[in-house]
C-alpha positions in Angstrom: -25.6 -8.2 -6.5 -22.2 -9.7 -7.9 -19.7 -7.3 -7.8 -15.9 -7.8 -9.3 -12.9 -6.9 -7.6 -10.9 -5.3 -9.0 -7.6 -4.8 -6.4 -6.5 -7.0 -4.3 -3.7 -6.2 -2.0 -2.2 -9.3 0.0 -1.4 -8.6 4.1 0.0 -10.7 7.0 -2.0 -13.1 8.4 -3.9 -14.4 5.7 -5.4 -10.8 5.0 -6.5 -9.5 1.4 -7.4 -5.8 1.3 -9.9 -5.7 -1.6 -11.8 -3.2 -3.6 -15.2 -3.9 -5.7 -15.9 -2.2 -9.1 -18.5 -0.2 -6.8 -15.8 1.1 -4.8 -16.6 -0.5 -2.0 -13.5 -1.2 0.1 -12.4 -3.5 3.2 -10.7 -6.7 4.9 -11.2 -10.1 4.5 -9.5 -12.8 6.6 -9.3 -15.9 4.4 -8.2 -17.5 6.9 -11.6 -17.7 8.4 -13.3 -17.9 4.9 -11.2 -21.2 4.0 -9.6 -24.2 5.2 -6.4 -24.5 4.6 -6.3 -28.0 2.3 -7.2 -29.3 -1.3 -6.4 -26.4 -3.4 -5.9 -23.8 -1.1 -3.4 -26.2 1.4 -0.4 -24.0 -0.6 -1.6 -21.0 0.5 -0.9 -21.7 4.2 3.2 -20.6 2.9 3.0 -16.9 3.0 4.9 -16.4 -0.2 2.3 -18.6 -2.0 -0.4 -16.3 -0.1 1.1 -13.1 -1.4 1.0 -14.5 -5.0 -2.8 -13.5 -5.3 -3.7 -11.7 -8.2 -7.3 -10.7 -9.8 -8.7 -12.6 -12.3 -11.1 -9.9 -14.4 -12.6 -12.4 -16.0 -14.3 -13.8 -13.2 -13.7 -11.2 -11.4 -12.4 -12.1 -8.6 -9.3 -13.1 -6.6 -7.4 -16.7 -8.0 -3.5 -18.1 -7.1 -1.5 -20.2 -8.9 -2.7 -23.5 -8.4 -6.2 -23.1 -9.4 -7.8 -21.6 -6.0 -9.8 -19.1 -6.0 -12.7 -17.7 -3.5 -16.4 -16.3 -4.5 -16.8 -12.7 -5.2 -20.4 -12.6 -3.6 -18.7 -13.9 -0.9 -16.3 -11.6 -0.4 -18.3 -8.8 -0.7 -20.9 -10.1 1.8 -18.2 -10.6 4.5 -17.3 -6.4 3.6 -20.4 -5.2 3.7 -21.8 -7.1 6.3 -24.6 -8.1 3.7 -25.3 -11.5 3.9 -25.7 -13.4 0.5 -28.4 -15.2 -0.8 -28.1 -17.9 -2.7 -31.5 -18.4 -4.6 
C-alpha cells in the first residue's frame, strides 16, 4: 500500500495538510500521532513544527533533527484505512 507524500503543508496546532503520490489528500494531527519528546520534543516550538519538509527519498515527511513519521501511517490516519503490519 505505501504511498509517498509528496506535499506537505504545515498548519496551527500541530496540523500537516498532506498529499500522497495517489492524490489522495487530508489532515493529520501529529499531535495525536506523536509524543512530544526524544526526537520530536523540538517540534512542540511552532517555528521548529513549520520547518517540515518532504523527504522524496523515503517519501515522507522529516524535520531537522532527524524526526520523521511513517508514511503508511499517515495515510491510514487519511483514509481511515487501518494498516497492517505483516
Amino acid at each position: 500500500m505505501m504511498q509517498d507524500i509528496v506535499a506537505a503543508v504545515p498548519l496551527e496546532n500541530f496540523r500537516l495538510k498532506l498529499r500522497f503520490e495517489d492524490g489522495v489528500e487530508g489532515v493529520v494531527d501529529v499531535a495525536q500521532c506523536v509524543a512530544f519528546s526524544g526526537v520530536f520534543a523540538p517540534l512542540r516550538d511552532p517555528a521548529q513544527f513549520a520547518a517540515v519538509r518532504v523527504n522524496s527519498e523515503l517519501g515522507t515527511v522529516c524535520w531537522p533533527g532527524g524526526a520523521d513519521l511513517d508514511p503508511d501511517v499517515l495515510y491510514g490516519l487519511i483514509t481511515g484505512v487501518p494498516v497492517s503490519f505483516s
